[in-house]
One Martini backbone bead per residue (centre of mass of N, CA, C, O) as a GRO file, in nm:
protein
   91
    1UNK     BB    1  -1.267   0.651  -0.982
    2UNK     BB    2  -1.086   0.634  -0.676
    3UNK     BB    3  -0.816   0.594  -0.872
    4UNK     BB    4  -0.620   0.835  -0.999
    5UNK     BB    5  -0.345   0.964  -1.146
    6UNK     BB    6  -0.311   1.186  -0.912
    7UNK     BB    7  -0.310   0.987  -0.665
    8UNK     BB    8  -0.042   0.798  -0.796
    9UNK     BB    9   0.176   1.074  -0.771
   10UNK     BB   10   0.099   1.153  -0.485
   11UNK     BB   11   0.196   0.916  -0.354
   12UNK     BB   12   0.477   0.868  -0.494
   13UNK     BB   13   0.594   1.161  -0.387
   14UNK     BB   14   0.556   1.095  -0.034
   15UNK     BB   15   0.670   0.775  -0.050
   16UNK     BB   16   0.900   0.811  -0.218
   17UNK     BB   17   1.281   0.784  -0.234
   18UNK     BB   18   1.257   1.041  -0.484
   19UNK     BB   19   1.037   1.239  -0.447
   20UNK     BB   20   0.860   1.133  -0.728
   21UNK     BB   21   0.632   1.027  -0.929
   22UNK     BB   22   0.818   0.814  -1.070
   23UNK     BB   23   0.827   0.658  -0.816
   24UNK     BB   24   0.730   0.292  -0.840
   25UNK     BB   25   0.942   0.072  -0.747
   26UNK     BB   26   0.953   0.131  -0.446
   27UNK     BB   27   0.839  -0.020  -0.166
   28UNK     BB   28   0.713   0.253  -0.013
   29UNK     BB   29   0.524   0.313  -0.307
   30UNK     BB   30   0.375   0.037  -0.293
   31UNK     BB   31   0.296   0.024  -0.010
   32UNK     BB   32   0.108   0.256  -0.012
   33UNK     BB   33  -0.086   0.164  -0.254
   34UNK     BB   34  -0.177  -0.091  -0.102
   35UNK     BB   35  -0.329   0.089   0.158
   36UNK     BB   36  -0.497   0.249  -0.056
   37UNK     BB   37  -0.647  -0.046  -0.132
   38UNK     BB   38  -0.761  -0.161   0.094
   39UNK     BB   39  -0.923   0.043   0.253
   40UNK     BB   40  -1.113   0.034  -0.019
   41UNK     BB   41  -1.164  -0.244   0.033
   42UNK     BB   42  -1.312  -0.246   0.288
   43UNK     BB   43  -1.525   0.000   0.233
   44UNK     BB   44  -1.678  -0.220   0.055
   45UNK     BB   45  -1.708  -0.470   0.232
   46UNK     BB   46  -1.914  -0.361   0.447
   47UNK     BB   47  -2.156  -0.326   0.248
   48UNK     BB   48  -2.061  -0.603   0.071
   49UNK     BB   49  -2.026  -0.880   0.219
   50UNK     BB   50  -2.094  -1.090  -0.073
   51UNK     BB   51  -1.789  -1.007  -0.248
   52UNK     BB   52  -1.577  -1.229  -0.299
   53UNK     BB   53  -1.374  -1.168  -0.535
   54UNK     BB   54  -1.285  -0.875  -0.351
   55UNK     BB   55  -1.189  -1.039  -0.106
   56UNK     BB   56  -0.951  -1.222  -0.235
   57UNK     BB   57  -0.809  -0.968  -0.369
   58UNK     BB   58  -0.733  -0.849  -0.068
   59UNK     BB   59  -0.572  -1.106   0.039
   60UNK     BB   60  -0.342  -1.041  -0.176
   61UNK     BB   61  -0.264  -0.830  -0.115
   62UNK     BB   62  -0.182  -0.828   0.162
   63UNK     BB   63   0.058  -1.046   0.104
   64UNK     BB   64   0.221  -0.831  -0.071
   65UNK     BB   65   0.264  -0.621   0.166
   66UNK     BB   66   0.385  -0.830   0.361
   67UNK     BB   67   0.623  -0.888   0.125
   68UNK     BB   68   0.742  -0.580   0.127
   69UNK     BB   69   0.807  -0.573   0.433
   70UNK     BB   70   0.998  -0.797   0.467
   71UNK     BB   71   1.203  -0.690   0.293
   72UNK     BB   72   1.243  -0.431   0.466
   73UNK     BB   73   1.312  -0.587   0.707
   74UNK     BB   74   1.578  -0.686   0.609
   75UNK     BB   75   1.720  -0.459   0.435
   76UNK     BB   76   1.602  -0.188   0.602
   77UNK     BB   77   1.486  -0.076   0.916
   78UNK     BB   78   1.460   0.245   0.857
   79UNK     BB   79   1.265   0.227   0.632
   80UNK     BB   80   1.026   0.023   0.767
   81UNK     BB   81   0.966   0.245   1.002
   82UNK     BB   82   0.896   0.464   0.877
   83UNK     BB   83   0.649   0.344   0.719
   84UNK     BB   84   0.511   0.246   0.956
   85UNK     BB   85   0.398   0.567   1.030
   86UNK     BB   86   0.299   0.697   0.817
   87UNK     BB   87   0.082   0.469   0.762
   88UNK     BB   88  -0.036   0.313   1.021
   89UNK     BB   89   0.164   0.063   1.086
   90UNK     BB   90   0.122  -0.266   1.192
   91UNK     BB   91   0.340  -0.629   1.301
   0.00000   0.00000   0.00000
């Protein structure tokens, strides 16, 4: 499996507020997780065009990171920034 319990560790050691494995709550630890799952789904698109179900799940976490990108943009900028930097995400 691509996302192994070692990944979702390392991501959230990486990228979480409290710098710690367990921090899993924090919108900038999801917004993470959900970066390296759209990556890994976007590259199995790539070779299986016609996986229309993978393709709808791909564009469900879009949305869901997309709204947790906005909350953080409303909520601290400072914090918004920082993510799509470390991210190399644009809006």
């Amino acid at each position: 499996m691509y996302l192994t319990v070692e990944t979702k560790k390392e991501l959230f050691k990486k990228h979480g507020i409290a710098k710690s494995e367990k921090d899993t709550g924090s919108p900038e630890a999801q917004i993470a997780l959900f970066t390296h799952r759209i990556n890994h789904l976007t590259g199995h698109l790539k070779t299986h065009k016609k996986d229309f179900a993978t393709q709808q799940g791909l564009m469900k976490m879009v949305g869901k990171r997309k709204k947790l990108l906005n909350y953080l943009q409303n909520s601290d900028i400072s914090r918004y920034r920082a993510i799509l930097a470390e991210l190399d995400l644009r809006k």
